[in-house]
DRENLORO-542143 format. One record per atom (N, C-alpha, C, O): residue number from 1; residue in one letter; atom name; x, y, z. Coordinates in pm, whole numbers, m for minus. Each point is the difference from the previous one (the first is absolute). Layout:
<kolzas>
nr  rest  atom  px  py  pz
NUM  A  CA  X  Y  Z;
...
</kolzas>
This chain:
<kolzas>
nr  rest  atom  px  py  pz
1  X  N  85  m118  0;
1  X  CA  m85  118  0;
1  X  C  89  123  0;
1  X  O  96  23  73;
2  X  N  m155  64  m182;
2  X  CA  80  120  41;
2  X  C  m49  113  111;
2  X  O  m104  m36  53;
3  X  N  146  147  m11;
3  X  CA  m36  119  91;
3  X  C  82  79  m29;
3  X  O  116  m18  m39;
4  X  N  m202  160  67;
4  X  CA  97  115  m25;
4  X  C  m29  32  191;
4  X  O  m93  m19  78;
5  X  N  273  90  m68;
5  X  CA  m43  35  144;
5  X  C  67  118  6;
5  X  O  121  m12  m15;
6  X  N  m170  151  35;
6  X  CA  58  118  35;
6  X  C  77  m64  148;
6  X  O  m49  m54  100;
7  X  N  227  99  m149;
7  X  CA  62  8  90;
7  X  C  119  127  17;
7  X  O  79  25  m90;
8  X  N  m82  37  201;
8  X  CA  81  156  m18;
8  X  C  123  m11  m78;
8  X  O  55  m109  12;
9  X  N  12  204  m99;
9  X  CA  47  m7  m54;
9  X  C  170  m29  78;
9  X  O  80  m72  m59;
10  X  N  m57  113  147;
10  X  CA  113  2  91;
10  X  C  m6  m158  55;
10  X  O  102  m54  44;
11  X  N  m241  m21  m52;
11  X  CA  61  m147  147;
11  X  C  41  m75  m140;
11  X  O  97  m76  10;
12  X  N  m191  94  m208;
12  X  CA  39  m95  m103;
12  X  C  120  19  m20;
12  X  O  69  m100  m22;
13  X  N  3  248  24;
13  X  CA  117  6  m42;
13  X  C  130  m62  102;
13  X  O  116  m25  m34;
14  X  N  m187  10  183;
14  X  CA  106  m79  71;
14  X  C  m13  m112  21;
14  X  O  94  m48  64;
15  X  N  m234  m73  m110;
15  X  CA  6  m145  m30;
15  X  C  66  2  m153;
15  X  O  82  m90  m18;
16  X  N  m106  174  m90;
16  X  CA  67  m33  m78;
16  X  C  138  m17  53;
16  X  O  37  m117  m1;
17  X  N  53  208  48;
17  X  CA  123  m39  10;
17  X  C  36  m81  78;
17  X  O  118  m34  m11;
18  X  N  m175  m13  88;
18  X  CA  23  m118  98;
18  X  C  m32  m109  m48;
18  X  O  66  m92  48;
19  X  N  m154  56  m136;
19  X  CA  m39  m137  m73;
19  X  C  110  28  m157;
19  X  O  m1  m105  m64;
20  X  N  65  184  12;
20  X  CA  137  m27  m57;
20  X  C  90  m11  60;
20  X  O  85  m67  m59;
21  X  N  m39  119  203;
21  X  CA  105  m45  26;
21  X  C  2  m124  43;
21  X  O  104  m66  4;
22  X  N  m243  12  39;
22  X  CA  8  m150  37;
22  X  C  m14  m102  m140;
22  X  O  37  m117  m10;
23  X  N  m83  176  m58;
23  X  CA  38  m82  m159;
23  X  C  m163  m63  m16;
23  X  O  m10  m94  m78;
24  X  N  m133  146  157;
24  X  CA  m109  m58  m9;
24  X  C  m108  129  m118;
24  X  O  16  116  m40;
25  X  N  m66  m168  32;
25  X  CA  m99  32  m84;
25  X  C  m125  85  98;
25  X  O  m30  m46  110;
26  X  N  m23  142  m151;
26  X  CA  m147  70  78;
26  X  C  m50  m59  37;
26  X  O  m16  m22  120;
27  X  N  m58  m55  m258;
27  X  CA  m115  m82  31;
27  X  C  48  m101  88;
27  X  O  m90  5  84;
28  X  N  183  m110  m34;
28  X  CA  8  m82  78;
28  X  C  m14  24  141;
28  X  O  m42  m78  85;
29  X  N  110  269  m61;
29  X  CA  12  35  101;
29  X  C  m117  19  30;
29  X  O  m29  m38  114;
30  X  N  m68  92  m186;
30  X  CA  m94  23  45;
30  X  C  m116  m137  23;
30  X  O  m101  2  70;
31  X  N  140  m86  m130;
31  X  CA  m62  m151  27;
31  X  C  42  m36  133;
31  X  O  m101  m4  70;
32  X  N  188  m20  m13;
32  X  CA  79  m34  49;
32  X  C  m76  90  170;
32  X  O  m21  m48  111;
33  X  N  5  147  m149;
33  X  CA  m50  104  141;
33  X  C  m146  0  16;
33  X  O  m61  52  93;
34  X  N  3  m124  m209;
34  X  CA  m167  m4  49;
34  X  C  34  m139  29;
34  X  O  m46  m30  110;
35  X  N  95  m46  m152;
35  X  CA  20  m165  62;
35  X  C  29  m3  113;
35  X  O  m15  m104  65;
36  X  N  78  240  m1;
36  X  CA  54  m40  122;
36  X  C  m156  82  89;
36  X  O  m68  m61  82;
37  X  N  46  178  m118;
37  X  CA  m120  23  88;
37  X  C  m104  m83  m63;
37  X  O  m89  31  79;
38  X  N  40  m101  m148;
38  X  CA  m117  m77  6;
38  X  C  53  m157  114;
38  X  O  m99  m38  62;
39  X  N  145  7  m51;
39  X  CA  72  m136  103;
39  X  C  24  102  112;
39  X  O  27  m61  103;
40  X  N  m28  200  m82;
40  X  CA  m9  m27  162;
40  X  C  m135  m37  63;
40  X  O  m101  m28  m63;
41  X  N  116  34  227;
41  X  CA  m117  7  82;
41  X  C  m89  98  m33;
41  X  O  29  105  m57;
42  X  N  m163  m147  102;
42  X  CA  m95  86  m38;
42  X  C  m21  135  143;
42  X  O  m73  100  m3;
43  X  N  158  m142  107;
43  X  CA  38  120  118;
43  X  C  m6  91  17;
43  X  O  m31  63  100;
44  X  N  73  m24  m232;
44  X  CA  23  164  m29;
44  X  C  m132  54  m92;
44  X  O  m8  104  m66;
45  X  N  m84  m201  82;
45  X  CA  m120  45  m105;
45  X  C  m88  90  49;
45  X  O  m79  m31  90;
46  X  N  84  191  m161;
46  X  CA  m71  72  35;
46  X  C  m144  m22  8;
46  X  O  m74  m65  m74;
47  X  N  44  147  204;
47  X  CA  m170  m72  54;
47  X  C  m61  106  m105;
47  X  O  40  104  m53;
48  X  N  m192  m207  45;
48  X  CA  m69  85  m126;
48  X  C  m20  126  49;
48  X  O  63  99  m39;
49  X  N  m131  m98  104;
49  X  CA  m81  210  41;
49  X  C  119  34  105;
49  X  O  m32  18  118;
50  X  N  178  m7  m161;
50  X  CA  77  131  62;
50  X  C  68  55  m99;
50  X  O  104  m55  m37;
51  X  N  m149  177  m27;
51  X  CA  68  8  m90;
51  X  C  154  83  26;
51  X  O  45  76  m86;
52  X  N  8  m98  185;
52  X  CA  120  65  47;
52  X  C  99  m125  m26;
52  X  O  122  12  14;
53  X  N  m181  m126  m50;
53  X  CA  100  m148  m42;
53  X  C  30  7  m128;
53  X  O  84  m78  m45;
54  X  N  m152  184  m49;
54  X  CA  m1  m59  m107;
54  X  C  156  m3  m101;
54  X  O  31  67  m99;
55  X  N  m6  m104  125;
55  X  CA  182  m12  m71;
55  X  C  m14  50  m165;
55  X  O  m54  m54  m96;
56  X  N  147  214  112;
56  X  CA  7  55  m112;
56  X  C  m89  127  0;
56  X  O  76  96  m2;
57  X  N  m225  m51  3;
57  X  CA  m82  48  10;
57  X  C  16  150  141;
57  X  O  m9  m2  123;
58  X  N  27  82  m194;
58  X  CA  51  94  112;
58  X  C  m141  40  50;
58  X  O  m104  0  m66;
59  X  N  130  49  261;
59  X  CA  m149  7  81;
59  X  C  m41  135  m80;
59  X  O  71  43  m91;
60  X  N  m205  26  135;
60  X  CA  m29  74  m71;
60  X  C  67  136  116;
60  X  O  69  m33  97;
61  X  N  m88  124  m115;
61  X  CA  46  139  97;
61  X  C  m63  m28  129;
61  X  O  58  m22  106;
62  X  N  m209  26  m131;
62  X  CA  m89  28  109;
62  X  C  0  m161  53;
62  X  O  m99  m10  72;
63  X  N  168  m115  m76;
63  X  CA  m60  m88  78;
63  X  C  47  m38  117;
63  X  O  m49  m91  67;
64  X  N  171  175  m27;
64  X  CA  46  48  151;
64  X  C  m91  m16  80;
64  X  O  m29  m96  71;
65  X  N  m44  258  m93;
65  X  CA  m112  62  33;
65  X  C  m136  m110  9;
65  X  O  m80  m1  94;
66  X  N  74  m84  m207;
66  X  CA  m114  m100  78;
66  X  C  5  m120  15;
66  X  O  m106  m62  m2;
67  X  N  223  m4  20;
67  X  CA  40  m111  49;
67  X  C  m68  m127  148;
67  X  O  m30  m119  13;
68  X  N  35  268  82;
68  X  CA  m96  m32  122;
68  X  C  m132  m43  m52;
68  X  O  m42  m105  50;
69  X  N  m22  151  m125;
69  X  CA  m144  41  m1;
69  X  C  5  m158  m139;
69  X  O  m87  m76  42;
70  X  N  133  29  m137;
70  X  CA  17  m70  m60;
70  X  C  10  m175  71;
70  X  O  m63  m105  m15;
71  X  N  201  159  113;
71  X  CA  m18  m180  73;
71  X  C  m115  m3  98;
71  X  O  m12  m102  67;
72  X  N  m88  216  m49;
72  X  CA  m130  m104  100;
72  X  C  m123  m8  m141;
72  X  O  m118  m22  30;
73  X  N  146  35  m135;
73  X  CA  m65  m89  m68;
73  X  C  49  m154  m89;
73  X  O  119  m13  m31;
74  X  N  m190  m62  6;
74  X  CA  61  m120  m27;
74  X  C  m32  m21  m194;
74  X  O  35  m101  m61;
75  X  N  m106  221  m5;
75  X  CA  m8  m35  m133;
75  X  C  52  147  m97;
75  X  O  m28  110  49;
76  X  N  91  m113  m163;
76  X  CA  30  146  8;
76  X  C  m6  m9  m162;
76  X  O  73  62  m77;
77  X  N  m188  m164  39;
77  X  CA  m5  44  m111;
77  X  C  m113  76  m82;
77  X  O  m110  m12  53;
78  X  N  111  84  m166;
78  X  CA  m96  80  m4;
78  X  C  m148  m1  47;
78  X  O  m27  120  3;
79  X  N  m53  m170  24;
79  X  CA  m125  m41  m8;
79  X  C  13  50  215;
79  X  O  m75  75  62;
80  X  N  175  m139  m16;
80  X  CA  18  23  167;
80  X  C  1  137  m21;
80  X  O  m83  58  70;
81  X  N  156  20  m149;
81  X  CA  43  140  34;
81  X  C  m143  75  m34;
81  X  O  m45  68  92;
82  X  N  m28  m73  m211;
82  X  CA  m119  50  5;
82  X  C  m82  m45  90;
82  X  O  m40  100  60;
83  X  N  m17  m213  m6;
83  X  CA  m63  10  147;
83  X  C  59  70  81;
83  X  O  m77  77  57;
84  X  N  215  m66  m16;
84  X  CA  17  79  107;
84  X  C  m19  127  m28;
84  X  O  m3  79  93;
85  X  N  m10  m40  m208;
85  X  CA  m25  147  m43;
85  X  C  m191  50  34;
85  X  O  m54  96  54;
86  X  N  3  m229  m125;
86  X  CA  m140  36  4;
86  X  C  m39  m19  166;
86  X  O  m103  49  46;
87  X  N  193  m122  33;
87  X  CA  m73  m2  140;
87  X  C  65  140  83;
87  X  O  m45  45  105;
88  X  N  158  9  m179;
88  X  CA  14  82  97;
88  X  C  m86  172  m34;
88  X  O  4  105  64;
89  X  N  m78  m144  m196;
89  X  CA  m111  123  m53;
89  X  C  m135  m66  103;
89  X  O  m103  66  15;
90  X  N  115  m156  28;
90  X  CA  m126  1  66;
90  X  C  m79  m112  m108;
90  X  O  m122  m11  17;
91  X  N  178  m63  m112;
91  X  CA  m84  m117  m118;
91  X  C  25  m111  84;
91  X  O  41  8  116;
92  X  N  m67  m106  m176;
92  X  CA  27  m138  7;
92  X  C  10  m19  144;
92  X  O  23  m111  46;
</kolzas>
């Protein structure tokens, strides 16, 4: 299978030179590093509704600010956030 993967231009240009000086090829290296994170433990598996786990994905500004108010609910996906919206107008 192929994939295209935006990667910064500064980390390709320093696996490129590190996979020539080791005499390997990209693509292997890069085979080679999802082979190794798909065979680890599943330990490190980010829990579904925190989105402060999510590896890669930067937090947003404001979720400092509602972090508290986020872990005493247990669902945080859209459909939760509009009930909590319509119950706190006085709906639902």
């Amino acid at each position: 299978m192929k994939a295209t993967i935006d990667i910064p231009d500064e980390l390709y240009h320093q696996v490129k030179v590190k996979s020539a000086m080791e005499g390997r090829r990209i693509r292997l290296v890069a085979i080679d590093l999802f082979s190794a994170w798909v065979s680890t433990g599943h330990e490190n598996e980010p829990k579904k509704n925190d989105p402060s786990s999510r590896v890669g994905e930067p937090l947003p500004s404001w979720f400092g600010v509602a972090k508290p108010y986020a872990a005493k609910v247990k669902r945080h996906d859209m459909e939760a956030v509009r009930e909590s919206i319509a119950k706190a107008r006085g709906g639902a």
